[in-house]
C-alpha positions as semicolon CSV with decimal commas, in nm:
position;residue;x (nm);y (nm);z (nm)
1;X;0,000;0,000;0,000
2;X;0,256;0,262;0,092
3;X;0,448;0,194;-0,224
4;X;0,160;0,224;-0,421
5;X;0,116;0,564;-0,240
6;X;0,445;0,648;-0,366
7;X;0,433;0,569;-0,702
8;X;0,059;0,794;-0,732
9;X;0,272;1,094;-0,560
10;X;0,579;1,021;-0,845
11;X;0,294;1,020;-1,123
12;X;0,109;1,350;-0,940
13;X;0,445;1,519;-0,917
14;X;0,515;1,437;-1,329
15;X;0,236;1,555;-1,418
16;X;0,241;1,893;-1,271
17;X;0,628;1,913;-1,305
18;X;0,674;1,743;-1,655
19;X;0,882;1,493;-1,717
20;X;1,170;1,800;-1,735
21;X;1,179;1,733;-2,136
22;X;1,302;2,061;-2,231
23;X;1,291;2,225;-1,882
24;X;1,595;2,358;-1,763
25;X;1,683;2,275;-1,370
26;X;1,605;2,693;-1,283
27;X;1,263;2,616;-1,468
28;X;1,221;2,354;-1,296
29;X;1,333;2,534;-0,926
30;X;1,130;2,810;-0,995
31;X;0,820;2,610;-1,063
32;X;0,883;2,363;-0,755
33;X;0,947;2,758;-0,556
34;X;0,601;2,825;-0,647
35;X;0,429;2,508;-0,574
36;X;0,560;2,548;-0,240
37;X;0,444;2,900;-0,215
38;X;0,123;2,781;-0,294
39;X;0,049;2,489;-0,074
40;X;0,215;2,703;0,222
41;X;0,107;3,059;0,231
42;X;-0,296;2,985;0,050
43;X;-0,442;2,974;0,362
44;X;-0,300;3,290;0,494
45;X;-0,321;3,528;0,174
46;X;-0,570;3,793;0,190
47;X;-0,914;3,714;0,050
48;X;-0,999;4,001;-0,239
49;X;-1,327;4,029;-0,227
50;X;-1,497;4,217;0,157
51;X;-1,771;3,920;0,201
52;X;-1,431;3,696;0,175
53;X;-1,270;3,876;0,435
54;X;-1,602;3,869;0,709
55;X;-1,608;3,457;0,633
56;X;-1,266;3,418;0,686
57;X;-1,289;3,633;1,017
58;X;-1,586;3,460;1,116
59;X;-1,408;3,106;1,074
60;X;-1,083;3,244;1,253
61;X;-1,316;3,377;1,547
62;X;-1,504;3,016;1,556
63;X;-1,199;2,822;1,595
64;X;-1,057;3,085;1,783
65;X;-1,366;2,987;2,042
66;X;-1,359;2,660;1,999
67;X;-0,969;2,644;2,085
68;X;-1,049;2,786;2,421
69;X;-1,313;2,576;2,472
70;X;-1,088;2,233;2,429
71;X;-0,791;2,413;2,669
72;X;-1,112;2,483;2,963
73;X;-1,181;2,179;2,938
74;X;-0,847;2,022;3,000
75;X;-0,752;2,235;3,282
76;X;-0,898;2,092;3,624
77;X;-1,157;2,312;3,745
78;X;-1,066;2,589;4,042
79;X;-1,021;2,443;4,391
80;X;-0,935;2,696;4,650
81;X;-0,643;2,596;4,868
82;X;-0,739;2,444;5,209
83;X;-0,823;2,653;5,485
84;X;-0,559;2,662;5,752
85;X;-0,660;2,579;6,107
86;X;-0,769;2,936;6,256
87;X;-0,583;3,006;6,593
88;X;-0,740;3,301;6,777
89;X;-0,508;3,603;6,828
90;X;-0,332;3,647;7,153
91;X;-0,321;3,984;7,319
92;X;-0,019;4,085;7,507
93;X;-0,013;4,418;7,755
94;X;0,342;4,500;7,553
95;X;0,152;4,480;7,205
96;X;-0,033;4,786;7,247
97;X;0,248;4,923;7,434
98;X;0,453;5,168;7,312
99;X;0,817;5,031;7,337
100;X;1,080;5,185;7,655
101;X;1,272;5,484;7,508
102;X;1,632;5,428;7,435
103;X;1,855;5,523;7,728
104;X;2,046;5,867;7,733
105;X;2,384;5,827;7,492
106;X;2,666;5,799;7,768
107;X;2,903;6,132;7,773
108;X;3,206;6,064;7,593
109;X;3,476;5,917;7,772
110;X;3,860;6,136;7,728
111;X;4,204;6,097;7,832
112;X;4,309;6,438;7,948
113;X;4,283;6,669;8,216
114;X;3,967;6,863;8,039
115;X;3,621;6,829;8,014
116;X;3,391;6,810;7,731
117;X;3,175;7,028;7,882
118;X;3,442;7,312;7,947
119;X;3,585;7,226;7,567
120;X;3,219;7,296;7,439
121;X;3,201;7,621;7,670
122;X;3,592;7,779;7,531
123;X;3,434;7,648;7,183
124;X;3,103;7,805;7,213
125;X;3,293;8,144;7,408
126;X;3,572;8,168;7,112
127;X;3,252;8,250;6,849
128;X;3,318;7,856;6,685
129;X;2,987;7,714;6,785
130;X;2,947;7,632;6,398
131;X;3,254;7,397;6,375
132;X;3,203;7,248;6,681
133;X;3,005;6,917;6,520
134;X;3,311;6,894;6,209
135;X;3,565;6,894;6,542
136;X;3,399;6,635;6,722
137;X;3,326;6,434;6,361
138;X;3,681;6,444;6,397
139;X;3,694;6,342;6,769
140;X;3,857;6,667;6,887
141;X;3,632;6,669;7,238
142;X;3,869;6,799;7,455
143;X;4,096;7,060;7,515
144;X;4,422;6,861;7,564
145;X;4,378;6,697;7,206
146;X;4,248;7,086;7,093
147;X;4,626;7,236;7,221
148;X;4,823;6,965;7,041
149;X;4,692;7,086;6,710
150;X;4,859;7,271;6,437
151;X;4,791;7,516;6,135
152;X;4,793;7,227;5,883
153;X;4,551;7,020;6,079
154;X;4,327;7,306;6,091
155;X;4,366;7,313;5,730
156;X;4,358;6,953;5,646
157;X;4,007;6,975;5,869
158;X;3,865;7,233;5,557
159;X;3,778;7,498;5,782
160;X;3,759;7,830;5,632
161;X;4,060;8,129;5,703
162;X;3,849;8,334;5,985
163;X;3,777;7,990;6,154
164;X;4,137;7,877;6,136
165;X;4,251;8,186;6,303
166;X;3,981;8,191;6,613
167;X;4,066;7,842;6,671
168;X;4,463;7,876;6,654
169;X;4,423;8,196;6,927
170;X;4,214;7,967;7,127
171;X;4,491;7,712;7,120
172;X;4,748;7,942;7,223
173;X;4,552;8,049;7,511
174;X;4,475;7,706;7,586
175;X;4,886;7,595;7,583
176;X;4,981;7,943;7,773
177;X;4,730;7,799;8,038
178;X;4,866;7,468;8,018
């Protein structure tokens, strides 16, 4: 059966081919080329007359439809997941609660015979209240580590000129006291 198949196609194909008497092998390219064409691309060419075109949108909507139909059926209808055991809520006095405040930050701790709080004050006095958070940045918090400062550490620290010269009269003072 299949070779009698085969031998029908063979016939089929000489028919619409020739037998190539005369035919060159372009000829016979360019008319296998458009065979192809034909059996491939008639179903999506463009249909010329309008009522053409509503049919074939009509049949592309249809099996449009019934393609969705055939993939709702397959898929297993919607289960929602199982319901987890409910556990009632527990209420806790520190819930609602606001949470303790953090405790005060502890005052820095210094080598040297100053305090912060009189290194603040000669800041503060000196008219360098501004700079004061860039010094301690740079944990300059008392006046011992203050006095052991030069011009090019004042410099390296970016303050500006005016700035540069309060602070290096305050650290004479502070080394004519010391």
């Amino acid at each position: 059966a299949a070779e009698a198949r085969a031998r029908q196609r063979g016939r089929e194909r000489r028919a619409y081919y020739g037998t190539g008497g005369g035919l060159s092998e372009d000829q016979l390219l360019a008319r296998a080329l458009e065979a192809s064409r034909t059996e491939n691309y008639a179903p999506h060419r463009q249909p010329q007359n309008p009522l053409d075109a509503d049919a074939a949108l009509l049949q592309a909507l249809e099996a449009s439809r019934q393609s969705y139909e055939r993939e709702q059926r397959a898929q297993p209808a919607y289960a929602p997941p199982p319901k987890a055991e409910q556990v009632p809520p527990t209420y806790s006095s520190s819930f609602f609660s606001a949470p303790p405040p953090p405790p005060p930050p502890a005052p820095p701790v210094h080598s040297g015979g100053s305090s912060t709080a009189e290194f603040e004050a000669r800041i503060v006095s000196a008219g360098l209240a501004r700079i004061l958070p860039d010094l301690k940045k740079e944990e300059i918090c008392d006046l011992d580590t203050l006095s052991s400062l030069q011009e090019d550490d004042l410099k390296e620290l970016g303050l500006a000129v005016g700035a540069r010269v309060k602070l290096m009269r305050l650290i004479r003072s502070v080394q004519a006291e010391g």
